[in-house]
C-alpha positions in Angstrom: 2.6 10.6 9.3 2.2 11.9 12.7 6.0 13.6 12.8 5.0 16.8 14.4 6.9 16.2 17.5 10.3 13.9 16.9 10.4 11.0 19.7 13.3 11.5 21.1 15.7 13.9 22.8 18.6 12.4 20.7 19.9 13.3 17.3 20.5 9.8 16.2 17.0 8.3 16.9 15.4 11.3 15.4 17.6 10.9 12.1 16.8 7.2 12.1 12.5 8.3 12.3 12.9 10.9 10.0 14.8 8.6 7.4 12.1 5.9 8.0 9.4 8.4 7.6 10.6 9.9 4.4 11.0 5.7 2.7 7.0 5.2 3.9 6.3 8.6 2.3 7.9 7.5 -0.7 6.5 4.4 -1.0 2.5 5.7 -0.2 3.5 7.9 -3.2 4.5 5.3 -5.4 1.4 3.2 -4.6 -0.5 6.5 -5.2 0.9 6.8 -8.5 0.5 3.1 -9.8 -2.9 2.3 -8.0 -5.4 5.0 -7.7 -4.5 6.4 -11.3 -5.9 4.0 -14.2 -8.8 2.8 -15.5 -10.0 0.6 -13.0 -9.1 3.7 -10.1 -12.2 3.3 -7.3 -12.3 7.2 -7.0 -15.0 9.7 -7.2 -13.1 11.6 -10.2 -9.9 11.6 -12.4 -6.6 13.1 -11.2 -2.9 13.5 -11.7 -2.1 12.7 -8.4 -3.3 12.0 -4.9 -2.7 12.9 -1.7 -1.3 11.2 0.6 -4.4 10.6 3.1 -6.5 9.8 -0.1 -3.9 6.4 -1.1 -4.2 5.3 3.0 -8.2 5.5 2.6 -8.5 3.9 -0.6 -6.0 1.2 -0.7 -4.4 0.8 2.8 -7.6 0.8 5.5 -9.3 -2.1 3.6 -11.5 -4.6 5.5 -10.1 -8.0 5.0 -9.3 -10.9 7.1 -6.4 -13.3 6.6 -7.2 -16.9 5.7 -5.2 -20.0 6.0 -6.5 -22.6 3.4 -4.7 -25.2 1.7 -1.1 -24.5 4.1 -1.1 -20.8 2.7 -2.0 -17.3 3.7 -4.8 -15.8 1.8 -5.8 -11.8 2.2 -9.6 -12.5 2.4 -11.4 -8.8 1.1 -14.8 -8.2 0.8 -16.8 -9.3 -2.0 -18.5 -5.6 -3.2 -15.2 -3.9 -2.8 -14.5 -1.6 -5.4 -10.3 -1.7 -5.2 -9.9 -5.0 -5.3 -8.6 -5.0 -9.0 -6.6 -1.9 -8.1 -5.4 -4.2 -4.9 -4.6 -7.4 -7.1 -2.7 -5.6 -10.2 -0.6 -3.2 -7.5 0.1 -6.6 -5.7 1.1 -8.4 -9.1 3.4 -6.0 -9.4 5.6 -5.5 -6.5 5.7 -9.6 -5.6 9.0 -10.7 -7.2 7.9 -13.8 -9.2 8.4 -17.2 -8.1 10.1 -19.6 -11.0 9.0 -23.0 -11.6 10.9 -25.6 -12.2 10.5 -27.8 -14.8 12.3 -31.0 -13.6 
């Protein structure tokens, strides 16, 4: 996370990185734990649990390219990529679904 030296001279901004630090931790290790263990994990072998370097290779520095078709925003990834389905489901499931009105 590159925290080996703290920003600032001041207690209050190096509280405020720290805290900030410590939620993107938390969340790589959620992702860790709902992405890159399952069936349809793109990783060399089976484990409990990842590091943290291992969930930014696998799932964050993917090759993509945003697309705007149809007045929307599409996440454009590569065609042979092997975490796509890991990308999709983990996506699924942290975007709060929309509801559809009926009228």
């Amino acid at each position: 996370m590159d925290l080996e030296r703290l920003p600032s001279g001041k207690f209050d901004t190096n509280f405020l990185v720290c805290a900030l630090a410590s939620v993107a931790m938390n969340i790589l290790r959620l992702i860790g734990q709902n992405a890159l263990i399952g069936k349809d994990a793109p990783l060399r072998h089976a484990a409990k649990r990842r590091r943290m370097k291992t969930v930014m290779q696998e799932i964050m520095f993917k090759a993509g390219r945003m697309i705007k078709h149809a007045g929307r925003w599409v996440l454009g990834l590569g065609a042979n990529d092997s975490a796509y389905t890991v990308f999709e489901r983990l996506y699924t499931q942290l975007t709060p679904q929309r509801k559809t009105s009926t009228a």
